[in-house]
N, C-alpha and C positions, 0 to 999 in steps of 0.2 A: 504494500500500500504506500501512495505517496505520501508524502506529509511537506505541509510545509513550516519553516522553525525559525528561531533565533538560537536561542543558547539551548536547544539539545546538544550541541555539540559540545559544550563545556561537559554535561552528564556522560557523553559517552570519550570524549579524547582527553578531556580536563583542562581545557585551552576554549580562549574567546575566540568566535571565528574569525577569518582575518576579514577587513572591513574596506583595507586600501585598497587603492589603486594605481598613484602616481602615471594618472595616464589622461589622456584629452581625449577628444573629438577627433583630433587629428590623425589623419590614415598616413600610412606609410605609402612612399610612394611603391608602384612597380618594381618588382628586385630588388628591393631596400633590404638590409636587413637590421634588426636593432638588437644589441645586446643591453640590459638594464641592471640595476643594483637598486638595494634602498633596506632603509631602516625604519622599522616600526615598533610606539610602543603600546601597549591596550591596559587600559583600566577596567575595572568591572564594578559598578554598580547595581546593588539590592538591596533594599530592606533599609533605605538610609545608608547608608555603608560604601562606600570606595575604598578599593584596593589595586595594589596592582596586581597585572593579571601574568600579561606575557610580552616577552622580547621577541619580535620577529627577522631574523634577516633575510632578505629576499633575492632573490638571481630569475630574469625571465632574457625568454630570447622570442622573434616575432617577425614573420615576413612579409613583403607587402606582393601579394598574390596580382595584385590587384590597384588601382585609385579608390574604388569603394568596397575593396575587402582586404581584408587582412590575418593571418594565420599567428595570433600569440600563445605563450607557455611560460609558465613560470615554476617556481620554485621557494618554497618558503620552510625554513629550518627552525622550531619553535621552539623558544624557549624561556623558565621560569626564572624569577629573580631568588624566590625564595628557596628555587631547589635544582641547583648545578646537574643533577646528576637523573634528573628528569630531561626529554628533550619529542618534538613531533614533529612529523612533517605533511607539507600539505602540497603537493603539485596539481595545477589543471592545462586545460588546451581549451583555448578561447578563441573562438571566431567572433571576427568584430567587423561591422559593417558601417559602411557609410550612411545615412539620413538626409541632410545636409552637409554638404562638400565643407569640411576642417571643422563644423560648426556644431553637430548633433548625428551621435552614432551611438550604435548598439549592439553590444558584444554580451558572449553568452557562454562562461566559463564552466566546463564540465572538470570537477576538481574532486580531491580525495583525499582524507585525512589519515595519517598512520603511525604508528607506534608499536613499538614491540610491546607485544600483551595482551591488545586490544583489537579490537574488530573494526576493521577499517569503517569509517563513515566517509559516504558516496554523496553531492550534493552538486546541483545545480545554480547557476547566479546569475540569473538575467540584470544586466546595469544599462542603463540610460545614460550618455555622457554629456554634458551641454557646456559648450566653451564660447567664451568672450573673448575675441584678440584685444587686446590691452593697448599692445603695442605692435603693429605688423613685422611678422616674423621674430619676432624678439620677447616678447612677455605676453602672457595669457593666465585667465582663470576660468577654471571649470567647477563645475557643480556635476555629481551625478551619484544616481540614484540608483540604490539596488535592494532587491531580498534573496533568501536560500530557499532551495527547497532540496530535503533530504529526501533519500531514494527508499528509504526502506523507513520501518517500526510504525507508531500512531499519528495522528493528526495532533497539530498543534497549532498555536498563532501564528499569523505573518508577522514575518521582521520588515523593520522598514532601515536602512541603511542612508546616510548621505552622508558627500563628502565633499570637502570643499578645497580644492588646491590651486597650483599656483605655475607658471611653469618660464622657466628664465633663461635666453641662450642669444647668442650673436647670431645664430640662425636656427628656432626651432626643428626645422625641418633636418638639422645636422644633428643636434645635442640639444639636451636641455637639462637643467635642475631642478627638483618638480617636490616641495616641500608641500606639506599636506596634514588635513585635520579630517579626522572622521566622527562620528556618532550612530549607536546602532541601536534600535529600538525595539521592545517587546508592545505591539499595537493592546496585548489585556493586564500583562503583570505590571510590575515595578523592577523592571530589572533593566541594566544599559549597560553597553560600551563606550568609549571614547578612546578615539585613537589619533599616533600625532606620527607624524614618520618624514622622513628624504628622500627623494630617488634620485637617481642621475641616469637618462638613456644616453647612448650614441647612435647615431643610425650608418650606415654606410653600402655602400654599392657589393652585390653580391660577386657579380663578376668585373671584370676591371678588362677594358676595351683598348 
């Protein structure tokens, strides 16, 4: 049965789900390909209460199929502040499409969560990207929107996800810097995330002419 969730995933992996993105609107060009990095961290609140939750470091790679598609993957290596010797991982394969040319896309990460011990969790992330040029080719801000939905167990609420970044380079379309705030919402309980993190992509030409 489907289900859709926020924080089952803390009950089954013991980790907030990852909520970033460091990504725009913007497609890759044709043969592009981009390698990325980036840091994240997640608080968890309930019941009155904040904590911290998890350290995330990130590795994705992403090619541009396409002007209005795009083939991304990443990689996120989890880990706890309170307990070194605790650690998960979460890789997906996102296809991301164009809406509006640089302006509004929508990608759709099929990801998985795993650890030694535990039963992998399988989940789905539909995100909405909507970006603002700031400044042409050179600074932007994006808003976008996501929930999960897990592939197996009961039904549960929808998560509501937003995120708000930022994205800085002498030519976006080469590199960029892409600092970033998230917040992740349970629509019936009292329970949230808040997440703050860095990326830096490069893009470059796959074949060289």
């Amino acid at each position: 049965m489907y289900r859709i969730f926020i924080f089952a995933v803390i009950f089954i992996t013991g980790c907030v789900p990852v909520n970033s993105t460091f990504d725009s609107a913007r497609m890759l060009q044709k043969d592009l390909v981009q390698v990325r990095g980036s840091f994240s961290g997640y608080n968890y609140s309930a019941h009155d209460e904040t904590d911290p939750s998890n350290n995330n470091y990130g590795f994705g790679i992403g090619y541009g199929i396409s002007d209005k598609f795009t083939l991304k993957s990443r990689y996120e290596f989890i880990t706890f502040p309170d307990n070194s010797e605790d650690f998960y991982h979460y890789f997906d394969i996102a296809p991301k499409f164009a809406i509006v040319h640089n302006k509004l896309a929508f990608q759709l990460p099929f990801g998985v969560y795993t650890a030694d011990g535990n039963e992998p969790a399988y989940v789905i992330s539909p995100q909405l990207l909507a970006t603002y040029p700031i400044r042409l080719s050179s600074s932007e801000m994006t808003v976008g929107l996501k929930t999960d939905i897990q592939l197996d167990g009961e039904d549960i609420d929808i998560p509501i996800g937003i995120n708000l970044g930022l994205g800085f380079g002498r030519d976006l379309n080469r590199w960029a810097i892409r600092p970033e705030i998230g917040w992740m919402f349970n629509t019936s309980e009292k329970e949230s995330s808040f997440t703050y993190g860095i990326g830096f992509n490069l893009n470059f030409p796959l074949w060289s002419y």
